[in-house]
DRENSEFI-815089 format. One line per 3 residues: their letters; for each residue x, y, z of C-alpha. Coordinates in steps of 0.001 Angstrom, whole numbers. Layout:
BEGIN
a> X:Y:Z  ...
//
This chain:
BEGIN
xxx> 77092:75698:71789  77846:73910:69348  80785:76245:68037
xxx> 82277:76488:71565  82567:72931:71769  83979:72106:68701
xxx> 86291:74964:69113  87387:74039:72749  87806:70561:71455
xxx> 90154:70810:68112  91861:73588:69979  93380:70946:72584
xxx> 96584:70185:70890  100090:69306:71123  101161:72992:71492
xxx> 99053:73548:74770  101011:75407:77386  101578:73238:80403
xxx> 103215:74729:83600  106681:74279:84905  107762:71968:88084
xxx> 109974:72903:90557  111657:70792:92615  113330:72890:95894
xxx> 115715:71503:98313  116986:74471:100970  119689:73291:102658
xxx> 121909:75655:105301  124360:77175:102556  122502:76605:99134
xxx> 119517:75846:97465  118914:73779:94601  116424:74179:91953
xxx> 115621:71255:89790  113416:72810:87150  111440:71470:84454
xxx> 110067:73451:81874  109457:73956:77863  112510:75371:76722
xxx> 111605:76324:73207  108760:78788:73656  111306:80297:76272
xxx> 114027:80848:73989  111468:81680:70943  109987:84403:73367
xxx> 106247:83553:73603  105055:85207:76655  103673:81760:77867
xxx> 101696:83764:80612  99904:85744:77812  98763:82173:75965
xxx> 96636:78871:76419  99007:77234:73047  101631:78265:71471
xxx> 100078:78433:67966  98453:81803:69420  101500:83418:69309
xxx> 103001:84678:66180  106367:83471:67266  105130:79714:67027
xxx> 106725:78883:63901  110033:79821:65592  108716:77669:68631
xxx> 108367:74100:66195  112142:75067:64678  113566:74885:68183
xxx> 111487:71987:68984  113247:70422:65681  116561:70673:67131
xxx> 119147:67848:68612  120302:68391:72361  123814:70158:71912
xxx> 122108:72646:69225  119000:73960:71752  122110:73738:74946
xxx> 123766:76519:72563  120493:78515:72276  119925:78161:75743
xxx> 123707:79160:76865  123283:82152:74717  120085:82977:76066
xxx> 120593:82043:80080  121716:85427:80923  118053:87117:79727
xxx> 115552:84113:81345  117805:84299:84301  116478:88138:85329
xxx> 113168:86142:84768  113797:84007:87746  112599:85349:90919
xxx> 115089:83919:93789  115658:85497:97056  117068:84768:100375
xxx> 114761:87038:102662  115057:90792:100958  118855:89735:99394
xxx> 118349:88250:95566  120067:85129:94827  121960:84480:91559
xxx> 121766:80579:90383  123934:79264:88703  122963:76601:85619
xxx> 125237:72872:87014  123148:70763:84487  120883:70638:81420
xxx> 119283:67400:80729  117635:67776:76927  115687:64570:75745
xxx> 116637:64182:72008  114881:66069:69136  111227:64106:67877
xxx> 107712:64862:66271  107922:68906:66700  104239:68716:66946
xxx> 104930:67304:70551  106688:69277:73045  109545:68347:74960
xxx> 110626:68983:78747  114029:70569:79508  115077:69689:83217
xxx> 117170:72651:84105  119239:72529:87887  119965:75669:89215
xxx> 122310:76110:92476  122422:79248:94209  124436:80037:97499
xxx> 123080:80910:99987  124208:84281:102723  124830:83807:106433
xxx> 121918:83207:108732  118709:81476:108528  116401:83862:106558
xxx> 113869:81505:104242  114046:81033:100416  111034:82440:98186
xxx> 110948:81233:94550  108910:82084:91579  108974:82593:87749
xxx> 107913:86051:86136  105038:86322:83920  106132:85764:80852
xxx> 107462:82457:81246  103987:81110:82954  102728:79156:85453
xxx> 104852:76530:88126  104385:74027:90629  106636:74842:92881
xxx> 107606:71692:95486  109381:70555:98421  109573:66544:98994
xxx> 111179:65096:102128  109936:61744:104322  106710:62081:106006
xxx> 106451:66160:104828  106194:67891:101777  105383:71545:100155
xxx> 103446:72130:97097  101750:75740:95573  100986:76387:92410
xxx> 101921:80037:91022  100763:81842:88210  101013:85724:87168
xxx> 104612:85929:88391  104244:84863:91906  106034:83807:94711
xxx> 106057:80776:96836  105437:80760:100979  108672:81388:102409
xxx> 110822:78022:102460  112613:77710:105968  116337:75923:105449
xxx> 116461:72701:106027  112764:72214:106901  110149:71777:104809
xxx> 107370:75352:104889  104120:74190:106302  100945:74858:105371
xxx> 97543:74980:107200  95033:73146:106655  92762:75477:105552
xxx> 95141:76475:103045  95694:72903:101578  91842:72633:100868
xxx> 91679:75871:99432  94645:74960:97275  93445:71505:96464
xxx> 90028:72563:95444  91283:74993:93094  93355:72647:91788
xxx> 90885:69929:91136  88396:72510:89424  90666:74019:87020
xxx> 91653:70552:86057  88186:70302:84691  87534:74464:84233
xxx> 89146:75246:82047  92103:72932:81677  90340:69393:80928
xxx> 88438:69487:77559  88636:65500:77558  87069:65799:81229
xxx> 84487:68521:80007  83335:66498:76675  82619:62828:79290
xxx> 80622:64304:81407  78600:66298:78299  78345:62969:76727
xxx> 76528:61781:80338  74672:64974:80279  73119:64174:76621
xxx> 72210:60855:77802  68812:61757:79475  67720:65046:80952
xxx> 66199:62947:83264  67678:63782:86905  67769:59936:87684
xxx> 69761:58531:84767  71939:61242:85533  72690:60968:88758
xxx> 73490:57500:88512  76012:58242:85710  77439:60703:87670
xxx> 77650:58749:91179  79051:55847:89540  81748:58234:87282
xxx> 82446:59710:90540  82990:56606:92999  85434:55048:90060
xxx> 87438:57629:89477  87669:58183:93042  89296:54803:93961
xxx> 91764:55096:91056  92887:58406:91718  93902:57036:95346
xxx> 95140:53818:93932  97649:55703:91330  98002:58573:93804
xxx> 99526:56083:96294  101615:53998:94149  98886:50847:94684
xxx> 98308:51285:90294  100532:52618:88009  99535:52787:84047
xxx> 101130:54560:81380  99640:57527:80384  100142:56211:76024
xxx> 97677:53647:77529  95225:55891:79763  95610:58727:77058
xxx> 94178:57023:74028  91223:55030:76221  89905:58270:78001
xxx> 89632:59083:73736  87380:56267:72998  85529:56616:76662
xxx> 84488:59808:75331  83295:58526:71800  81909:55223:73134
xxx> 79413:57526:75574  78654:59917:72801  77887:57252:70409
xxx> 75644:55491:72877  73717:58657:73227  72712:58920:69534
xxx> 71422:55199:69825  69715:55688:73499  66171:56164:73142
xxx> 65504:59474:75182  63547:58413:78293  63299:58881:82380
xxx> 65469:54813:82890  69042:53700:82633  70372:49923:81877
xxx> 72775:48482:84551  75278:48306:81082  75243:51681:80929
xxx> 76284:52561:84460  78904:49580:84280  80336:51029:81209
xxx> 80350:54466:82642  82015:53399:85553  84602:51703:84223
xxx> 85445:54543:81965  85436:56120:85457  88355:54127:86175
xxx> 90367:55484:83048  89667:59338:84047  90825:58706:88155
xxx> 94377:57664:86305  94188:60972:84302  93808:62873:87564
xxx> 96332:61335:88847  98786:62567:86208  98223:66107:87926
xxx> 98630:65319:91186  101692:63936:90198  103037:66802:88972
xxx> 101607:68997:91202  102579:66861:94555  100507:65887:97419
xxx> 101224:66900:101335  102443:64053:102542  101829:65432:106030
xxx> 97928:66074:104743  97579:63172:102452  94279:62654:102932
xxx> 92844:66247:103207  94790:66751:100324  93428:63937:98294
xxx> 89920:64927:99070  90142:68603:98975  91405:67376:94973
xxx> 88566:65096:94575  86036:67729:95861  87274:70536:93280
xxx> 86929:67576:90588  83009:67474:91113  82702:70903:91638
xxx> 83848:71310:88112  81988:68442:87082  78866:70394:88125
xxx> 79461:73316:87061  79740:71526:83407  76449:69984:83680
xxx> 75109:73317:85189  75969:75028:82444  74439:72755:80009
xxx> 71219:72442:81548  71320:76660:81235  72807:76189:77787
xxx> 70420:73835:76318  68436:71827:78995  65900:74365:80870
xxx> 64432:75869:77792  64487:73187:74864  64638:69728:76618
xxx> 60555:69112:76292  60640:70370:72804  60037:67865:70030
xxx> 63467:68608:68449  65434:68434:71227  67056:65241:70619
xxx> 67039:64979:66671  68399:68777:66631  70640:69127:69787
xxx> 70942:65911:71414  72048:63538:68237  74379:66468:66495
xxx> 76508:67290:69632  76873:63707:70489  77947:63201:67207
xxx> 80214:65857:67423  81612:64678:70652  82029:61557:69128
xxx> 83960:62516:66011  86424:64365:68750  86594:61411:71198
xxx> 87837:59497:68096  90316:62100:66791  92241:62077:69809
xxx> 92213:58239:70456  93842:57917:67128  96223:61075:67305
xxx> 97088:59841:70828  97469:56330:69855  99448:56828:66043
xx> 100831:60425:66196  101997:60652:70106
//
């Protein structure tokens, strides 16, 4: 366990794959694409479906010399290359294909090329006579995308992977969704932001998990790390709180060191201090903003907001189980009443969590 953990953890890095967005307006003639993606694993041809980070592929050293380059240099790779990625972009007006055109490229300027950069690409296509819906989607190769639709009091999200499609988008509507399929979508969504996509989520709730395999010290950590980040993902998610993510970042680094640390200190029994709880829930706080950095991407219904919020929420503590669940399997069942249990599992992984927590609050405070 101890390998998987400190591989999981040291593999998080700056070359991590993150999906596209798309934002789609359909009006009666056209439709607009405002898309944006990483651009330099495109041109360097990673197949970004095929990888978690781009240091897996063996075209990542290309990858860091595109990220190295100033605006007009990567618009010339990209102009050379739009005519290959654009066969890679599924658009179609019912059963006829539709052929965007590229009307702007907005390229933040060259930085650290350990950190990746987001291209926002707008594509117009035209659209043929009559009123058959739009379907969008990105093949395989250039991964996953959050494909959405904004407009007052309505709004269209999905999030494709493996080169699909969206829901056919009506013209000058927004495509609705049941409700059914917003909590299916939702809960999905909220899981896989801690399975397998948050390693800083994963290594917090370990940290509560080495605290005591006691089911009552637990369960408080848990319902108070639950009820925090609860009210602060609705507070960011509606506008209410709005942090920068070079402050949330770093803190969520030392949230997960502080717990860790606090472990190797705790004496293992069946009680828990009122600091400990405050301290957890406050840290609580911290993560609800970090969830709230996906739903912005990803987009809420606005018709559904609150199914939508919960459905989120709900996938969040499913994964959060499922962490501890595996834990208690991993290590808890068989060896938590065993003598060595804490100086031999408990103290070492906390440490280890620790040593990551602190990694990542400096890289994310010096090197971001």
């Amino acid at each position: 366990m101890m390998t998987l953990l400190m591989g999981l953890s040291f593999g998080a890095s700056a070359h991590e794959v993150r999906p596209s967005v798309a934002d789609i307006t359909v009006a009666q003639d056209d439709v607009t694409v405002q898309l944006t993606i990483m651009l330099e694993p495109v041109l360097a041809g990673i197949d970004l479906g095929a990888v978690e980070d781009t240091d897996e592929s063996a075209l990542s050293d290309q990858n860091d010399a595109l990220r190295g380059l100033d605006p007009a240099a990567l618009r010339a790779e990209f102009d050379a290359a739009w005519p290959t990625i654009a066969q890679s972009i599924v658009m179609r007006a019912g059963d006829a294909p539709l052929t965007p055109e590229v009307t702007a490229v907005m390229i933040p300027e060259a930085g650290d090329t350990d950190l990746p950069r987001d291209t926002i690409l707008t594509l117009v296509a035209p659209l043929p006579a009559g009123d058959a819906p739009v379907v969008f989607g990105l093949a395989a190769e250039l991964g996953s995308v959050a494909v959405r639709q904004q407009a007052e009091g309505a709004s269209y999200s999905a999030f494709l992977q493996g080169g699909a499609v969206s829901d056919p988008l009506p013209r000058g509507e927004i495509a609705a969704q049941s409700t059914a399929d917003v909590v299916t979508k939702y809960v999905i969504s909220g899981f896989e932001h801690i399975i397998p996509l948050g390693i800083d989520h994963i290594l917090f709730v370990l940290g509560l998990f080495f605290f005591s395999l006691a089911w009552r010290p637990l369960l408080w950590q848990v319902s108070a790390f639950t009820l925090a980040h609860t009210i602060t993902l609705a507070m960011a998610t509606l506008g209410v709180v709005t942090v920068s993510p070079a402050i949330v970042e770093p803190l969520i680094a030392a949230s997960i060191a502080y717990v860790a640390i606090e472990n190797i200190f705790h004496k293992q029994d069946r009680t828990i201090g009122w600091s400990r709880i405050a301290v957890v829930f406050g840290f609580g706080l911290l993560h609800g903003l970090g969830f709230a950095s996906v739903l912005g991407d990803f987009g809420l219904n606005d018709g559904q907001f609150i199914v939508s919020l919960i459905a989120f929420n709900v996938g969040v503590e499913l994964g959060q189980i499922a962490v501890i669940a595996v834990a208690f399997l991993a290590v808890g069942i068989w060896a938590g009443r065993k003598a060595w249990y804490r100086p031999y599992v408990v103290v070492p992984m906390s440490a280890a969590i620790a040593v990551v927590g602190l990694w990542w609050a400096f890289e994310r405070t010096f090197l971001a």
